[in-house]
N, C-alpha and C positions, 0 to 999 in steps of 0.2 A: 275545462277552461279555468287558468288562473283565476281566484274569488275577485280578486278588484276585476276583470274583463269580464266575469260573469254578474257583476253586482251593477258594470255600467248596462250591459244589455240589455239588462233589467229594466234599466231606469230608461235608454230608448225606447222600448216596446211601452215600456209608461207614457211616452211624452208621444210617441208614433199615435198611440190610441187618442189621446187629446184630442190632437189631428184631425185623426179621423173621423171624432165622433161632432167635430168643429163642424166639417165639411157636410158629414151627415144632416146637419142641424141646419142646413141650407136649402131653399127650395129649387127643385132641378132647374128652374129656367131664369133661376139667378147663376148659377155658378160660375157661367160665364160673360156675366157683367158686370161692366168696373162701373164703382159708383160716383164715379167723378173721372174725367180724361187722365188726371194725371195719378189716378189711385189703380192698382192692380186689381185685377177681379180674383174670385176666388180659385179659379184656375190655374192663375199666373200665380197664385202663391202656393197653392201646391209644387208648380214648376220650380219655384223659385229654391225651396226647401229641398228637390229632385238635384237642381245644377248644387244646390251649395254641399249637399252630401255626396255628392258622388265624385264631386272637386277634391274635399278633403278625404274620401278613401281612397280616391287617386294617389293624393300626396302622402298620407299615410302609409300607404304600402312601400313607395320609394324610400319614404325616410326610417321605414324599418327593414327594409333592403339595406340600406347602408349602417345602418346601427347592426345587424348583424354581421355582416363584413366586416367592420370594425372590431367586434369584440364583445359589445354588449350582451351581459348576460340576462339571466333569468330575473324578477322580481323577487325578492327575499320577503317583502312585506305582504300581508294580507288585509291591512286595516280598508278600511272605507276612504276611498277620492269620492266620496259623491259633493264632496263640500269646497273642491277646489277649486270652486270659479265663483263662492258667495261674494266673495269684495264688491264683484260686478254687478250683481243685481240683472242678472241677463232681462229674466221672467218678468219682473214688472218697475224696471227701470224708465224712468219716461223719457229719459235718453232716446232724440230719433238718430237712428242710423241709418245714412245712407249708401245701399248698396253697391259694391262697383258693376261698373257693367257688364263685367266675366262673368257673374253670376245672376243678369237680369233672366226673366223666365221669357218663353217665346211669346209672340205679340199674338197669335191663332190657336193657343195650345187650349184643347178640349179637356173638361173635368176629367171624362174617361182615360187620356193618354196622359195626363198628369199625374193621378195614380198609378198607373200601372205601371209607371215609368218612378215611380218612387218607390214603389214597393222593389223593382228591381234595382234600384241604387241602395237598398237596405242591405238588400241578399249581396253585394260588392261590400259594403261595410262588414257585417258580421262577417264575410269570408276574410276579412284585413283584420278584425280582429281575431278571428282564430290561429293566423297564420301567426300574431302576435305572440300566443300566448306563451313563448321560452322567452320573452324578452323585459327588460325593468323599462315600460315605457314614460318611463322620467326624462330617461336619457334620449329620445325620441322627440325635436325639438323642430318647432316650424315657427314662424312669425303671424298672427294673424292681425290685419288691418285696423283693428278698433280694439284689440287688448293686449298689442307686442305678441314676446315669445311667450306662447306655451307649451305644454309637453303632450307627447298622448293622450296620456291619459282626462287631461287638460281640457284638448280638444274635443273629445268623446261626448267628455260632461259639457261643453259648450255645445254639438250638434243637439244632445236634447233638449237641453234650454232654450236653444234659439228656434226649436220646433214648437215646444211649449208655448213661445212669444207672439209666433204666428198663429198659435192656435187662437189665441186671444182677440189677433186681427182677424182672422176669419169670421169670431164672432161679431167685431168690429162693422164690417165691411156685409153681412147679412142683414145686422142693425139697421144702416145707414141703408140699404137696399129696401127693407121692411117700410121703413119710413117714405123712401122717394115714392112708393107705390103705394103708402098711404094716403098720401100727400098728394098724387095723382086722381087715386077712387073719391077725395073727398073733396 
């Protein structure tokens, strides 16, 4: 694998772990309670990180479908993209974002089928990025909703960031569960 596609993989499985180890950090018979009607549970934000990866390897793979057709070649560079989306502050911007509804997570969706359904949205991504690797994903150019056009590569370092973000709110959303059933016993 080209070194920047194998240096971003890297950095997903870095930010996938976070996750994971978020979610872990949850007691089973919260994960599927939101801690307020209008707050996602931690379910839905697994789901939610499942629709939004699996959206962008969808469109990923088309728009390197047509970047090869067109002509685009190989990457000549090998330096580090891990630093192409700092402007933004993804990770601990206190920036709220709100998501659009194409990518809300289901209203029933269980921890169990939330996982197992991201980890198969991963194995769709790393397959879009392997298929990538003859191409300069610079030139590989999509709009996304709250930062304009970015590039591939762009995009890549954004899915892990905005996993990392959630991993945050997971802990977030455990807290505030912690509490309501504190708040409850006492």
């Amino acid at each position: 694998m080209h070194p920047r596609l194998a240096e971003l993989a890297d950095d997903l499985a870095r930010h996938r772990a976070a996750v994971l180890a978020a979610v872990a950090s949850v007691p089973a018979d919260d994960l599927e309670r939101r801690p307020a009607p209008d707050t996602w549970s931690v379910a839905q934000l697994v789901d939610h990180l499942r629709v939004v990866e699996a959206g962008t390897a969808r469109m990923l793979a088309r728009r390197i479908e047509r970047a090869r057709a067109s002509g685009v070649g190989a990457d000549a560079r090998e330096g580090s993209v891990r630093g192409v989306m700092d402007r933004f502050d993804v990770v601990a911007s206190a920036t709220k974002y709100v998501a659009p509804e194409t990518v809300w997570p289901r209203d029933d969706v269980t921890a169990e089928e939330a996982l197992e359904a991201l980890a198969a949205s991963r194995e769709t991504l790393l397959a879009t990025l392997r298929d990538a690797d003859d191409l300069d994903l610079t030139q590989v150019k999509a709009t996304h909703p709250a930062f304009g056009e970015l590039d591939g590569y762009q995009w890549i370092v954004w899915l892990g960031q905005h996993e990392s973000r959630h991993a945050r709110q997971i802990e977030a959303v455990r807290d505030q569960l912690a509490g309501q059933s504190a708040g409850a016993d006492g």
